[in-house]
C-alpha positions in Angstrom: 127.2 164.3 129.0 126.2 166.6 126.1 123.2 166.4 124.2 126.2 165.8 121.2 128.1 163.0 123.1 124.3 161.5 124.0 123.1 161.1 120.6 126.5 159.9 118.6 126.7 163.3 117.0 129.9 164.6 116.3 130.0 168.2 115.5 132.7 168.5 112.9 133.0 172.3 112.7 133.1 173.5 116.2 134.3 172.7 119.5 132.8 173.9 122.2 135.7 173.3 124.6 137.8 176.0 123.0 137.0 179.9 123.9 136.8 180.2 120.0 134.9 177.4 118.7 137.3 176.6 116.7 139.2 173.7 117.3 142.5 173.7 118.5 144.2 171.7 115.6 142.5 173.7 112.9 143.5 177.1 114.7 147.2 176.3 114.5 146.8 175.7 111.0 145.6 178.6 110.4 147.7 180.4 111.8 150.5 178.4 109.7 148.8 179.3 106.7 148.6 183.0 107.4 152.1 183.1 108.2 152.9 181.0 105.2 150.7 183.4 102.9 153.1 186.2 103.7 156.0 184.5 102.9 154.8 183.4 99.6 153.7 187.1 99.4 157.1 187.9 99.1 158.4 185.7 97.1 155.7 186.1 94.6 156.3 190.2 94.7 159.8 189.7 94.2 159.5 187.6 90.7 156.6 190.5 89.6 159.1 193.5 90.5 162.5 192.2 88.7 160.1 191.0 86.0 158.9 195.0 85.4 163.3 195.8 84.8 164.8 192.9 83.3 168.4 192.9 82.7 170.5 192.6 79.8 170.6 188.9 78.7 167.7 188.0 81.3 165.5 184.3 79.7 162.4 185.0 77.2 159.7 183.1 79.3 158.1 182.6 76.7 160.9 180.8 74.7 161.4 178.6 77.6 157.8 177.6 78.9 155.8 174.8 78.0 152.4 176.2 78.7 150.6 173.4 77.6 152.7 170.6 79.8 152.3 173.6 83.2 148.4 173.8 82.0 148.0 169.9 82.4 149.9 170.2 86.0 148.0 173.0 87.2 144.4 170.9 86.1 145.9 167.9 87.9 146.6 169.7 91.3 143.2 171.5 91.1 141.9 168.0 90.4 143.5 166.4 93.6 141.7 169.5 96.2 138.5 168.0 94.7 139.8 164.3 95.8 141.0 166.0 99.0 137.6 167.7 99.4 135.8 164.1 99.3 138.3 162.6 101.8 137.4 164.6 104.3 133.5 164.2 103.4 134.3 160.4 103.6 135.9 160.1 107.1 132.8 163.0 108.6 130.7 160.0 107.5 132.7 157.9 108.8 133.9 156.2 105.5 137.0 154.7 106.0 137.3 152.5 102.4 136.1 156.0 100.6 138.3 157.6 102.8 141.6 155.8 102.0 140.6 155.7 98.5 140.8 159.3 98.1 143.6 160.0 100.6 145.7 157.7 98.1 144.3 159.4 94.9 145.5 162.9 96.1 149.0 161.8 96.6 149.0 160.6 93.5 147.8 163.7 91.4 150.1 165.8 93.6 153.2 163.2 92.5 152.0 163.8 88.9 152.6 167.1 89.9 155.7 167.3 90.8 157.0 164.5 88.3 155.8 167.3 85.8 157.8 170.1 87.7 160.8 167.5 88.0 160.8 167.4 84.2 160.4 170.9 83.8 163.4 172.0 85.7 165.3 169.2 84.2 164.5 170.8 80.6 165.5 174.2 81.8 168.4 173.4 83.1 169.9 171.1 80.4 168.1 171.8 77.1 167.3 176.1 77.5 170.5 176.4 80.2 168.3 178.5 82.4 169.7 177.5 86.1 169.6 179.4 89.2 172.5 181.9 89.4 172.7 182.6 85.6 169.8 185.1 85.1 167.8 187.3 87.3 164.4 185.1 85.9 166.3 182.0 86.6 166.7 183.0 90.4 163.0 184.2 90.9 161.4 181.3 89.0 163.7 178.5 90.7 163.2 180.0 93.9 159.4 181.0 94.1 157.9 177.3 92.1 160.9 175.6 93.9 159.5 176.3 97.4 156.0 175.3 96.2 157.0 172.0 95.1 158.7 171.8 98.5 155.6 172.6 100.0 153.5 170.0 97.7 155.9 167.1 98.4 155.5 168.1 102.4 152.1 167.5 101.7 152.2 164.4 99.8 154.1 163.1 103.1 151.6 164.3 105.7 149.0 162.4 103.2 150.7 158.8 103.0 151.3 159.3 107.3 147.5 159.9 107.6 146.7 156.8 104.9 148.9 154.9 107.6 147.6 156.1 110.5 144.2 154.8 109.0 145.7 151.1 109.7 146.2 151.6 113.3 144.6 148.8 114.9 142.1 149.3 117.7 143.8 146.9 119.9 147.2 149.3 119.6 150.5 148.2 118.7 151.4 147.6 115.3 153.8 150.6 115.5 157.2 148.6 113.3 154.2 147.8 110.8 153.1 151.3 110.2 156.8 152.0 110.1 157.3 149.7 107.4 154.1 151.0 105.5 154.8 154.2 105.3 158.0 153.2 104.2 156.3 151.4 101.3 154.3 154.4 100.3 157.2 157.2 100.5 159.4 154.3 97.7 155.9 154.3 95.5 155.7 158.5 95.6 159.3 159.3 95.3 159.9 156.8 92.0 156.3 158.2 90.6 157.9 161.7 90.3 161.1 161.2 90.4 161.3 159.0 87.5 158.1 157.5 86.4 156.2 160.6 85.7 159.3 162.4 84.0 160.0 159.7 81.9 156.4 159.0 80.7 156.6 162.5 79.6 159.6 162.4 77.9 157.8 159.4 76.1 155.6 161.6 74.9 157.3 164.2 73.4 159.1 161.3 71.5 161.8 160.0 73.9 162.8 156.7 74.1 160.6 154.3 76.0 162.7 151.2 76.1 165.8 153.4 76.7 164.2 155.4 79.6 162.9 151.9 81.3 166.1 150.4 81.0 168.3 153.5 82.6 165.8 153.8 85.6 165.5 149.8 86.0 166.4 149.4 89.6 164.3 152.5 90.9 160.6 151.0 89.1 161.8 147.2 90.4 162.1 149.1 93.9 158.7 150.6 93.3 157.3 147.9 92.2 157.9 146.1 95.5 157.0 148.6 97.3 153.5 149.0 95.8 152.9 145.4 96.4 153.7 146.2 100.0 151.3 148.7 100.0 148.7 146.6 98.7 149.7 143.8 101.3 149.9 146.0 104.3 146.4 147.7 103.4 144.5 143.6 104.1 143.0 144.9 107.4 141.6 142.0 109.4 140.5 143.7 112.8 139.2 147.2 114.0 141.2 150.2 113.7 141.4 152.8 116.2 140.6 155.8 113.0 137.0 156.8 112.3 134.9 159.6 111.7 136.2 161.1 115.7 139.5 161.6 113.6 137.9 163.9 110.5 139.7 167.0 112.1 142.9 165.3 111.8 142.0 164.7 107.9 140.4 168.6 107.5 143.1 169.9 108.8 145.7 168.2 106.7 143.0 169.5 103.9 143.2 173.0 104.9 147.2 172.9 103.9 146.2 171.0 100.7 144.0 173.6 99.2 145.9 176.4 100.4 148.8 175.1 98.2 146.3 174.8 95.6 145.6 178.0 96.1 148.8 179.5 96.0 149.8 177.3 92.5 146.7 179.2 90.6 148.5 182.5 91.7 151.8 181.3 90.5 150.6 179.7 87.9 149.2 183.2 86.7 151.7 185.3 87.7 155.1 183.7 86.5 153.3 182.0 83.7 150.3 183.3 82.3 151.0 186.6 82.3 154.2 186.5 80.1 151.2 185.7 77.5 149.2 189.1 77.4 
């Protein structure tokens, strides 16, 4: 038995099975992420080249953005890698209320997110007829923050399965329940961005509360359930089979978190910030 293994330690960086160090699990992210960074290269240098020649009849961005609404989305995804961050500080100590806690508060700031790009799009599209085939702009924009959002709502999915997984019980079994949980959580996320974010922004910029409430009725009675499910499923009574052995799991899920953080501060500066200088 190692001198590790003899003392309780768990060495949360490197694993000295592996001819690398490096755990296995964290490898093949990183080799995700690499391959991932060059596609995201692309798409990035493709919006910065057709932005150089812009065709006749091309969008103004700068007609067309709201760089104070993007500003508040970009502050609340940096936000959640700091949530993230604690997470996986939380389970290395073996945390698992701390660890939960922030788990939940990261999916939430990433559906802010995307409730705010959900909007967005929607305001293009209907109220500054940008869309996707009608413009050069329109194509790169859609396309490039379009897979992004993709890649944040992946994320927000791998979150709520790890928040489940933290239910497991010890004895095993349990797998309908966890089923059924996650269930719960997808219904809470997808109505938070798909409808309750958008909407409370709409509120603010003078829409309609009572109006908005009333059209989306059966998707917040849905959620509504489904967060009181949440809540019920998460009364643990017994040991779980999830502790501070499982903090790779939750670092490497992290790794993928702040590397689409990452990626959203180069967007954000490249297709947005930059139409300001």
């Amino acid at each position: 038995m190692s001198s590790h293994a003899a003392t309780g330690h768990i060495d949360h960086h490197h694993d000295h099975t592996t001819t690398t160090g490096i755990p296995n699990k964290k490898l093949l992210w990183w080799a995700f992420l690499a391959s991932d960074c060059m596609f995201f290269g692309a798409l990035i240098s493709t919006h910065l080249v057709y932005r150089l020649n812009p065709p006749p009849g091309n969008a103004i961005p700068t007609q067309i953005f709201n760089i104070e609404l993007t500003s508040f989305s970009t502050f609340i995804l940096l936000m959640s890698s700091l949530l993230m961050a604690l997470a996986v500080n939380a389970i290395q100590h073996g945390n698992l209320k701390s660890t939960r806690t922030m788990l939940l508060g990261t999916m939430f700031f990433g559906c802010i997110f995307l409730g705010g790009q959900v909007y967005e799009f929607d305001h293009f599209v209907h109220a500054q007829k940008m869309t996707l085939s009608n413009s050069i702009f329109g194509s790169t924009f859609y396309t490039l923050t379009g897979t992004h959002g993709t890649h944040v709502a992946i994320g927000v999915l791998l979150l709520g399965m790890m928040y489940v997984r933290t239910f497991k019980p010890a004895t095993g079994g349990g797998l309908l329940k966890n089923i059924v949980h996650l269930a719960a959580v997808c219904v809470v996320m997808g109505v938070s961005f798909i409808w309750f974010v958008p909407d409370l922004i709409q509120a603010v910029y003078g829409a309609n509360i009572s109006e908005l409430l009333s059209a989306h009725a059966k998707p917040y009675a849905a959620g509504a359930a489904a967060l009181a499910a949440v809540f019920w499923f998460a009364r643990t009574g017994g040991a779980v089979d999830f502790g501070e052995q499982n903090a790779i799991d939750v670092e490497s899920i992290g790794l993928y978190w702040h590397f689409v953080d990452i990626v959203w501060i180069i967007i954000f500066t490249a297709v947005y910030l930059l139409e300001y200088l």
